[in-house]
C-alpha positions in Angstrom: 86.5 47.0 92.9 86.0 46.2 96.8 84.0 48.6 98.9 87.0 49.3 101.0 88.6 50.8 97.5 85.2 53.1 97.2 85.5 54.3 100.5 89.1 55.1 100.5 88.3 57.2 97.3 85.4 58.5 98.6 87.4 60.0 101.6 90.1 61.5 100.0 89.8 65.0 100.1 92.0 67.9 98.4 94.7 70.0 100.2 93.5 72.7 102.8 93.3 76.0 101.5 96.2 76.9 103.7 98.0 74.6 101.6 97.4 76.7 98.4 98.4 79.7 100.6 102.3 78.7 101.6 102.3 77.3 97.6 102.1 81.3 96.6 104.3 82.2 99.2 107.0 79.9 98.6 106.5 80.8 94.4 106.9 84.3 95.5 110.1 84.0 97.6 111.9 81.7 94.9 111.0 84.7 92.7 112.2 87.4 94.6 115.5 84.9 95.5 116.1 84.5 92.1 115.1 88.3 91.2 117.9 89.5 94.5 120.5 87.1 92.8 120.3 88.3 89.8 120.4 92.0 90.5 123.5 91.2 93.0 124.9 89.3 89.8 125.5 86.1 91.5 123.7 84.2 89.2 123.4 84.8 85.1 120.0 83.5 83.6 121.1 85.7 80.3 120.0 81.9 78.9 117.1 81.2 80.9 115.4 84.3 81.4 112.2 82.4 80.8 112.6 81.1 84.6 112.2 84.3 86.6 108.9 84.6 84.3 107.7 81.3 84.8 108.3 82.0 88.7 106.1 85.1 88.3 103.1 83.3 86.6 103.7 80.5 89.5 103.6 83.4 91.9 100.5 85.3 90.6 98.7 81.9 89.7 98.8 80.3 92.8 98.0 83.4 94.6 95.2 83.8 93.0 94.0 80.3 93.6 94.9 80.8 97.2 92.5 83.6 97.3 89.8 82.0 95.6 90.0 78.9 98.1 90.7 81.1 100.9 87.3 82.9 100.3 85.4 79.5 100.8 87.7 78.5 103.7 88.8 81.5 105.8 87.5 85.1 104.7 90.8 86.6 107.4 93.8 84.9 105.0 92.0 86.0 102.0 91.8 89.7 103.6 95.8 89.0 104.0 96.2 87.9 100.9 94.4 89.7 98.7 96.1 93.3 98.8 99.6 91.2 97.4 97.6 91.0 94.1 98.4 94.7 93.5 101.9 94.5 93.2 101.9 91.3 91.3 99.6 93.0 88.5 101.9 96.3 88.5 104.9 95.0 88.5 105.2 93.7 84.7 104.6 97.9 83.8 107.7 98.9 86.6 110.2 98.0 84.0 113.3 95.8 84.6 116.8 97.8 85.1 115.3 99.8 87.3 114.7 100.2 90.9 111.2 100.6 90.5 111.0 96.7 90.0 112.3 95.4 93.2 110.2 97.9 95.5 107.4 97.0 94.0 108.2 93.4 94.0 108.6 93.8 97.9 105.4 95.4 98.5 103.4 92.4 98.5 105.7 90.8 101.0 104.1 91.9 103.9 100.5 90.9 102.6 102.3 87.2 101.9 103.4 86.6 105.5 100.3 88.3 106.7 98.4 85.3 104.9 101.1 82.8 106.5 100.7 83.7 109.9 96.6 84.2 110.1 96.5 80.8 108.4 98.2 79.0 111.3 
């Protein structure tokens, strides 16, 4: 291997934190796009219910890794980001056909953008 190989490995370095931040957000607005079309009954996953559930283990994984890497990187987005994680662990006990769901679904909107914005 040449030494220009080595260095160029050497360099590399992994994705800003703020990276891992829009990752959660964007998991968390297919979710609530897919969860909106669904309720408005534009779109029938009957067959592939497994998809809004994989969304939500996208959504509360990466936000969780987010926060983690946001604690080493910038304390202020993982102060933004860290109240979102209470909705995300309540909402599998809010039950489905009810309103309940959604509402709590959009509480940790605000904490998402929040993380967006300070991470500029």
């Amino acid at each position: 291997m040449t030494r220009s190989r080595r260095a160029g490995r050497q360099h590399r370095h992994p994705a800003p934190p703020t990276a891992a931040v829009r990752a959660s957000a964007l998991c968390y607005a297919a979710n609530c796009a897919l969860g909106a079309a669904v309720a408005a009954r534009l779109i029938d996953t009957r067959r592939i219910r497994w998809l809004h559930h994989a969304l939500y283990i996208a959504t509360t994984t990466t936000t969780a890794l987010a926060l983690v890497a946001e604690l080493r990187h910038d304390r202020r987005v993982a102060a933004a980001l860290s109240p979102a994680l209470i909705p995300l662990a309540v909402i599998p006990f809010a039950g489905t056909r009810t309103r309940r769901h959604p509402a709590i679904a959009l509480c940790a909107a605000p904490f998402f953008a929040a993380a967006v914005l300070t991470s500029r």
